[in-house]
N, C-alpha and C positions, 0 to 999 in steps of 0.2 A: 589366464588371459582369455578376454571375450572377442567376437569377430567385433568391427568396429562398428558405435551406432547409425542406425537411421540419419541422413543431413537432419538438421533441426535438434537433434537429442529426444526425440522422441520414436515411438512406435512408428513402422512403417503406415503411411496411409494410400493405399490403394483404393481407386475410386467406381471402381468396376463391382456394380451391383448382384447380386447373388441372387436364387430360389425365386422366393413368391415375389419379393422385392424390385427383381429385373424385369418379371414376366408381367407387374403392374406399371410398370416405369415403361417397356416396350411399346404394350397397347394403349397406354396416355403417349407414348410420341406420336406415334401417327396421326394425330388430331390437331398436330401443332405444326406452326408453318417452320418449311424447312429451309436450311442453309446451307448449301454447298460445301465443302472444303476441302483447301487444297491438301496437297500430298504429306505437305509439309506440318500441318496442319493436324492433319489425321493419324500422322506419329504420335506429335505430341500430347494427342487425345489417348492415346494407345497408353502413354507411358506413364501418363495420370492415372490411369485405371489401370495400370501393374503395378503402381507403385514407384516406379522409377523414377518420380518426380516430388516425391516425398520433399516436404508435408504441403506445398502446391495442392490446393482445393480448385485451381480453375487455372482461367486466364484471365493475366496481370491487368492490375488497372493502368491510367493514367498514371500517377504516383509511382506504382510500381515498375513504370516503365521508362519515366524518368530516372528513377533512383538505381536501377539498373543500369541503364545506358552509361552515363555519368558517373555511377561513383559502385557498380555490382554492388548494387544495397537495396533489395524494399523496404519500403517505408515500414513494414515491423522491423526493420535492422536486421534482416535473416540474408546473409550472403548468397548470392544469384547471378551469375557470368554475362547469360544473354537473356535477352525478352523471351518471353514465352506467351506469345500475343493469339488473337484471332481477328481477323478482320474483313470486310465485308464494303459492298456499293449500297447497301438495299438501305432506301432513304424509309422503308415501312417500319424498321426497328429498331424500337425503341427501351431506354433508359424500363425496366419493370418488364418487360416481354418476356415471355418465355418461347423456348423455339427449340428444334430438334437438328441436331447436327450429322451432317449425312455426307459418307464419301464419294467425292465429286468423281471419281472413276467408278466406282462399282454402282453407287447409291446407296448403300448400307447405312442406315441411322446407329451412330455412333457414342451416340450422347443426346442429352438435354441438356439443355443451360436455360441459367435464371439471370437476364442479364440485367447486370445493375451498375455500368455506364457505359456509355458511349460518347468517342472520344477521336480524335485526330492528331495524327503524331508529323510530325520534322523528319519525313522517311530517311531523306540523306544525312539526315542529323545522326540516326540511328547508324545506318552504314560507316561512317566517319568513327564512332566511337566503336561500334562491334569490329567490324571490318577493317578496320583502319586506312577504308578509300572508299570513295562513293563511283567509281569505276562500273560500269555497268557491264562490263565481258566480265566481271568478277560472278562466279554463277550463286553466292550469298546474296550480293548487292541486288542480282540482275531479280533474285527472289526477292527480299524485303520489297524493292520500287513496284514490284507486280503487284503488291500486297493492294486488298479494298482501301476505298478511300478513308472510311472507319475502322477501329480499333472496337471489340467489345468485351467488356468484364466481365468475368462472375462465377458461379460455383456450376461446376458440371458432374453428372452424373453420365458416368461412361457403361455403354451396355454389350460393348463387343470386344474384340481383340482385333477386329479387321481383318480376320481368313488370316493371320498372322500361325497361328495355333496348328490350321489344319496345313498350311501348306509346307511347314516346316517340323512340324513335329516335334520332338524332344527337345530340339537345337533351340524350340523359343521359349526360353525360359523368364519367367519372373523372379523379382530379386527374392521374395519369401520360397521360390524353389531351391534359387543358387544359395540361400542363405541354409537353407535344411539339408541342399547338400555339401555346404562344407563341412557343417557339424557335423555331419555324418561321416567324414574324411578323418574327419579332429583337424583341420586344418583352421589355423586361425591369422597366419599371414599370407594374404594371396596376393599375386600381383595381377593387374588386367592387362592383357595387351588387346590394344586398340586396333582392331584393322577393318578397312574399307576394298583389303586386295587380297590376293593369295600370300599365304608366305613362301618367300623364297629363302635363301643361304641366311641373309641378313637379317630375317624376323626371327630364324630361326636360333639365331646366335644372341638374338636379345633376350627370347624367351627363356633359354635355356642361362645364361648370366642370372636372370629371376630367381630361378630353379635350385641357382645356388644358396642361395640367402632365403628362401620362402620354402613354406611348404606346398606350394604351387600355383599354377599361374592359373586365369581362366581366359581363354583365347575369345573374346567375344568381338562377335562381326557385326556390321551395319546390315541392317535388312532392309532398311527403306530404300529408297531413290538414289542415284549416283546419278553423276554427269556422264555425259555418252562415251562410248568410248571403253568403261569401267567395265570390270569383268562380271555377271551377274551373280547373286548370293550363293545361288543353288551350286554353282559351279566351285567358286572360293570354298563353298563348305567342302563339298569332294574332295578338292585338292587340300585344302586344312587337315581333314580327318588321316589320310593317306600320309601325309610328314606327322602327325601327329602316333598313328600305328608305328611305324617303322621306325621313326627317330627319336622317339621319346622313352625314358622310363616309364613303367606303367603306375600310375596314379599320382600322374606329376601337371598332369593336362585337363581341363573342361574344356570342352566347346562349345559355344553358346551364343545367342546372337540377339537383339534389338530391336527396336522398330523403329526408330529413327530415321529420317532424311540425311545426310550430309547438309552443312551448312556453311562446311568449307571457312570458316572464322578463325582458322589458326591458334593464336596463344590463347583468346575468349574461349573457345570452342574446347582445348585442352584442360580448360579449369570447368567446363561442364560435364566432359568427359569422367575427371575425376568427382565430381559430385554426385553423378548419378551413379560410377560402380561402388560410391561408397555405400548408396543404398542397397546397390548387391550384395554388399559385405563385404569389398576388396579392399583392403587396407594401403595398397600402392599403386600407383599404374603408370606403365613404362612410359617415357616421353623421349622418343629417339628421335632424331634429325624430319625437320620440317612435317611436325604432327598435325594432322588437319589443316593442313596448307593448302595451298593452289598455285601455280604460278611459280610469279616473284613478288609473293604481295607483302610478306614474308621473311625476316630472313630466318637461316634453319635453325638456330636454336631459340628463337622468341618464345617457342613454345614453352620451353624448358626454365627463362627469367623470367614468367608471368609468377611462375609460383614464389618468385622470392619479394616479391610486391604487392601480396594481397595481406591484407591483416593476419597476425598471428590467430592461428586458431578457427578461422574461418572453414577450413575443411579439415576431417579427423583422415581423410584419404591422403597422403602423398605422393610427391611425385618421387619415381625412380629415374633418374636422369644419364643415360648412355649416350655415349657422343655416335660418329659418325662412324659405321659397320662394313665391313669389305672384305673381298679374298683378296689376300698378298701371297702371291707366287715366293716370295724368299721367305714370309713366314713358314710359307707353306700350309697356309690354311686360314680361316677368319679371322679378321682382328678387327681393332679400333683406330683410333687417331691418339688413343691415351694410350694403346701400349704395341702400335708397331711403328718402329723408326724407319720404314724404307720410303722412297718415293711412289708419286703419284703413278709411275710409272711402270711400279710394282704391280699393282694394287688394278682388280677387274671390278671395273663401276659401267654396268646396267642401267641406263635409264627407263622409266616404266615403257615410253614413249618406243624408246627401242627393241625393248623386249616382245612390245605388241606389234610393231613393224617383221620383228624375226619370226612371231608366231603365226602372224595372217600370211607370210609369205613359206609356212612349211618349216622352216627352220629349226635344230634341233639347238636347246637352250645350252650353254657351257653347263658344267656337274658343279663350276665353282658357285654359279649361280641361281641352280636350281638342282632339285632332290630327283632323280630318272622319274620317280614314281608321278611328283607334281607337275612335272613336264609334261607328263602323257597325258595326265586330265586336260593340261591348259591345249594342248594340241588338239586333241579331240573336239573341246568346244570351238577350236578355230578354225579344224577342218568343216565341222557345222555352219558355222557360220556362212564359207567360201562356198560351200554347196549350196546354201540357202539364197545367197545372192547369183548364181547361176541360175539358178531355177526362178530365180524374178528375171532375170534380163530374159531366159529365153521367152518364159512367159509375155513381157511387153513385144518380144521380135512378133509373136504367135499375135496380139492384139494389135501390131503393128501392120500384119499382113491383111 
């Protein structure tokens, strides 16, 4: 048994140029007029040039953005969850332009493109079918509607990683890495667990269920952008690695991380998730209560019946499906909704909301729902934080006087 293929059945295609290749491709961009782009934008540029978006030569046309939307199908008939667009105001470019794509934060030229159409989309149209609301506090929705008023197509030639490499180090892997290091494990069933947060009791308990049935998991974390509020990478990775030492077997665990935005798209979002760890080689990926959710946009298991609704065979990845995770005092330790019979009343449920209320206020986390060890990181980033807003307020009194 092989790790499972590339989406598409073919060879990974990463689009990130190499040697002589990049260094003539670099100094031809600078000649060419450039395009901003958003955050969101500049992931998905990242993921085409690691591979991650295999077999994806670009951004989707018309066509493909239709037949996504409506029915996750491009017009080659290759299965595809959400758009994977670029878009733009600038009325100078056009259908044949060539142009250099550059990160609207830093300014880093990111790519070239050869664009070969330009197009105008039913933005809410979009929302409606991805999203399943055109709600604009929805922070997917509130992205697509910010989007330019053009759409553009075409094959890009990716020339960075975006400081992705240098600021995270080993943790930002590409699939052709995680794929060398599983065969190097001999591992050939992984399961992915998905996270945007720290784990606590509950991730913990999912991953290690994995653990039983696989020959291991790879904990791979979002690096891109989060909504406010969200704990930042650097940190989640700390507290990951730390439950990951302590409470795991040894060589039972990767950790690994992304470049991706959140998109917050719920069961869409779930079936992109699994398409892209399959280019990493993960043969499963856990889908527990309200994956890629927001809100109540949602409800918690949609995630988990998307997969029973797309065509057979559409992805070689599946889903591993766990219900809803907790500590029950009469179990006396973690369980499910499938296998402990007590009441809600049992049973210590944390919401994220309130956890970050306990943490900004000093508060020591319960052990049913946090590891001592991940406690202390998440504390420490919060005690940072309360300092750092002290030292703004004094600082305005000081400018104040």
């Amino acid at each position: 048994m092989s790790l499972v293929n590339p989406h598409g059945g073919g060879p990974l295609k990463p689009l990130l140029l190499q040697g002589d290749a990049l260094k003539t491709e670099q100094a031809r961009a600078k000649s060419l007029p450039q395009l901003k782009v958003s955050s969101r934008e500049a992931g998905d540029i990242i993921m085409l040039g690691i591979g991650g978006f295999t077999p994806l030569d670009g951004f989707m046309t018309h066509n493909d953005w239709e037949g996504v939307c409506d029915g996750m199908k491009m017009s080659s008939g290759l299965f595809w969850p959400i758009p994977v667009t670029l878009s733009t105001d600038d009325e100078a470019i056009k259908a044949g332009s060539e142009i250099a794509l550059a990160d609207g934060q830093s300014g880093e030229i990111l790519a070239t493109m050869k664009v070969t159409e330009k197009y105008s989309i039913d933005k809410a149209h979009e929302c409606m079918q991805v999203y399943k609301t055109a709600d604009t506090e929805h922070p997917g929705v509130k992205m697509v509607m910010a989007q330019g008023k053009y759409n553009l197509a075409g094959p890009v030639k990716v020339l960075s990683t975006g400081g992705f490499k240098e600021k995270y180090g080993e943790q930002f892997m590409t699939p052709a890495e995680t794929r060398a290091l599983f065969e190097k494990m001999g591992w050939k069933r992984i399961a992915a667990f998905q996270t945007r947060n720290p784990m606590h009791r509950s991730h913990e308990y999912l991953a290690k269920i994995a653990i039983e049935t696989m020959d291991g998991v790879l904990v791979h974390s979002l690096l891109g952008n989060l909504k406010p509020g969200d704990i930042p990478a650097e940190v989640r990775s700390e507290a990951i690695d730390v439950l990951v030492k302590n409470y795991f077997a040894p060589n039972t665990v990767i950790q690994a991380g992304y470049p991706l935005d959140m998109r917050y798209a719920g069961p869409r979002e779930a079936l992109l998730h699994a398409l892209f760890r399959q280019n990493y080689g993960c043969s499963h990926l856990i889908v527990g209560r309200d994956h890629a959710g927001v809100g109540d946009y949602y409800g918690p298991f949609d995630a988990q019946h998307i997969f029973d609704e797309i065509p057979k065979g559409s992805l070689e990845t599946v889903n591993m499906n766990i219900d809803w995770t907790f500590w029950c005092n009469k179990c006396g330790g973690m369980a499910s909704q499938r296998t402990c019979p007590h009441t809600k009343d049992d049973r210590i449920l944390l919401s994220g909301t309130k956890v970050r209320s306990m943490l900004s206020e000093g508060q020591d986390l319960p052990v049913e729902f946090s590891r001592p060890e991940v406690a202390k990181v998440l504390q420490k980033y919060y005690k940072s934080l309360s300092a750092e807003q002290n030292v703004k307020v004094e600082l305005k009194g000081h400018s104040a006087a």
